[in-house]
C-alpha positions in Angstrom: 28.8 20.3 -60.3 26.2 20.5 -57.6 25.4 23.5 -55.3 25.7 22.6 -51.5 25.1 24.7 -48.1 26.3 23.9 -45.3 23.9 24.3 -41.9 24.4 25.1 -38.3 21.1 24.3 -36.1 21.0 24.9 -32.8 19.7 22.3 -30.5 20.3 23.2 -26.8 21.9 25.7 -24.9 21.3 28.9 -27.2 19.1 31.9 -25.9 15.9 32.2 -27.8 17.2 34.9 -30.2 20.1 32.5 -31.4 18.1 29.5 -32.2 17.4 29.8 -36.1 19.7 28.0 -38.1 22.6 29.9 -39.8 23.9 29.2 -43.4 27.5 28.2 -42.7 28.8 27.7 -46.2 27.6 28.4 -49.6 29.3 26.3 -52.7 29.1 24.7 -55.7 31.8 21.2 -55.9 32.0 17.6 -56.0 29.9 15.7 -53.0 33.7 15.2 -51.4 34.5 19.1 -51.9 31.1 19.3 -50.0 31.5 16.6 -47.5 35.4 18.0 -46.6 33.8 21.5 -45.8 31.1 20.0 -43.8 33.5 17.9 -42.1 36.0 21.4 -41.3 32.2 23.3 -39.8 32.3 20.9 -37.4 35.7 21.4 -36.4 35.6 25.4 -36.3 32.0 26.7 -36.1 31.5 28.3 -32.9 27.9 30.2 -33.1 29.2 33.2 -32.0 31.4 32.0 -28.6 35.1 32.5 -28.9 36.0 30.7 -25.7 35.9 27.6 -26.7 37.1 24.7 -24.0 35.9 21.9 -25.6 34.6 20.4 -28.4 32.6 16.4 -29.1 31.8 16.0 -32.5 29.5 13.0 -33.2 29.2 11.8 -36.2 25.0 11.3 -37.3 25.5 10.4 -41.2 27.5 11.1 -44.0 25.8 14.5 -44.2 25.3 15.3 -40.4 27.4 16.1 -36.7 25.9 16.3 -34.1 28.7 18.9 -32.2 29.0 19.6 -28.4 31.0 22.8 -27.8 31.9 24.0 -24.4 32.5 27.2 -23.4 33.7 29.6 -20.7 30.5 29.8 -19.1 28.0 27.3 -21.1 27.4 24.3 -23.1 25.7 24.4 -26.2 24.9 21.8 -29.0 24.7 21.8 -32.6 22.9 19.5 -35.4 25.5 20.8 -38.9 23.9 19.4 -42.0 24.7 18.8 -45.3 22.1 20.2 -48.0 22.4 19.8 -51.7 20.3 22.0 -54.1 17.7 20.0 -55.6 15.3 22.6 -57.3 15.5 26.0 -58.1 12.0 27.6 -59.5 14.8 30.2 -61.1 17.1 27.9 -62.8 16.9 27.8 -66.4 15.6 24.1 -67.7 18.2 22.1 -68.8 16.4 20.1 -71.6 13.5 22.6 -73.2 10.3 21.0 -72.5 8.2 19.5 -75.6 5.5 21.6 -76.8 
């Protein structure tokens, strides 16, 4: 079983204070589990707004949206990523290396 995160990344509209990325999700699952929870991020995330008018989601890869959301006031985008855990420098060693 693999260990996924799912990111938002801001890419236009936020103020300065809101533009670091934000850990949506946090899991371990097959790569469907993961892509079906990226897939529902980029149906609900809103960064914060809870006037949302509309929302485009455009689809970048199988791991990537590029999401549109439209508020009350604004327009803001978002880049939500797939990531799967590749190293861990805390991780035990599955196979004990040969001395």
């Amino acid at each position: 079983m693999s260990r996924w995160i799912v990111l938002a990344i801001p890419v236009g509209g936020v103020a300065e204070a809101y533009s670091d990325a934000r850990t949506v999700a946090e899991f371990e699952g097959s790569t469907e589990d993961a892509e079906s929870a990226l897939l529902q991020a980029a149906n609900t995330y809103e960064h914060g707004r809870w006037k949302v008018r509309r929302r485009e989601i455009f689809k970048c890869s199988g791991r990537s949206y590029f999401v549109r959301v439209q508020g009350r006031t604004a327009t803001y985008s978002l880049l939500v990523q797939l990531a799967e855990l590749v190293h861990d420098s805390d991780a035990q060693p599955a196979v004990k290396p040969i001395s």
